[in-house]
C-alpha positions in Angstrom: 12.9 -6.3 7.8 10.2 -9.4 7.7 7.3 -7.3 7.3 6.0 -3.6 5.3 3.1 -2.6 6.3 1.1 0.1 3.9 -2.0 2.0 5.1 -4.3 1.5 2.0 -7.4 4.3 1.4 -10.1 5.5 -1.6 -8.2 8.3 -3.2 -10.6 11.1 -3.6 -10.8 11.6 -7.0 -11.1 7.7 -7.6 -8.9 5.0 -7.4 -6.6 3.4 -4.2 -3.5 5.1 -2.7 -0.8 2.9 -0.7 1.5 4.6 2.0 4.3 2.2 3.8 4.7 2.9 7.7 8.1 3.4 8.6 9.5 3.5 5.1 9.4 6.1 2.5 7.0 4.1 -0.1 4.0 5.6 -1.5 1.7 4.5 -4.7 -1.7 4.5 -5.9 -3.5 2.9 -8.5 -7.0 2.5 -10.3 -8.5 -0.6 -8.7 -7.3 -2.8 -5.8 -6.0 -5.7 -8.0 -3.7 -2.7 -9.7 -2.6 -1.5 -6.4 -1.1 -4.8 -5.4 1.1 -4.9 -8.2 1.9 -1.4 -8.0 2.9 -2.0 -3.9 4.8 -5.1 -5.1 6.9 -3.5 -7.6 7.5 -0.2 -5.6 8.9 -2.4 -2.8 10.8 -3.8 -5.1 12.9 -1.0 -6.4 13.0 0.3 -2.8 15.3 -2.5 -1.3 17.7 -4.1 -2.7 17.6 -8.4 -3.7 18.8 -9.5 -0.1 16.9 -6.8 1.9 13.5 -7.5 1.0 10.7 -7.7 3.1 9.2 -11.6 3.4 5.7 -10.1 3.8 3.7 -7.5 2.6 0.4 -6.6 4.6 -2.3 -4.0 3.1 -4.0 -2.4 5.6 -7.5 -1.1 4.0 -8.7 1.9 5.9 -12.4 2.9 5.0 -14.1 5.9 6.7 -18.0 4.9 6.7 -20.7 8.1 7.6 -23.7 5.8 9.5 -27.2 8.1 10.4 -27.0 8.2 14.6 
């Protein structure tokens, strides 16, 4: 695998949550510059040395309420 991709949203009771696409990885954290340490090390202890992903994308995914 050369690339994880995570779906990144606002928790509701505060802070980030991080869900990997087509692996079983999921983490959360207080603040964004947490969460990317968090997603590092989770991937980490997922694959083993020679398997790791060369990339890791965050995907942020806001939900916005505009006025029509």
């Amino acid at each position: 695998m050369s690339e994880i991709v995570f779906v990144v949203e606002i928790a509701p009771e505060g802070g980030y949550t991080a869900r990997a696409l087509g692996v079983s990885i999921f983490t959360e954290a207080d603040t964004e510059v947490e969460l990317r340490v968090a997603v590092q090390d989770a991937v980490r202890c997922h694959f083993d040395e020679g398997t790791l992903p060369k990339v890791i994308r965050l995907h942020f995914v806001r939900d916005e309420l505009m006025a029509a």
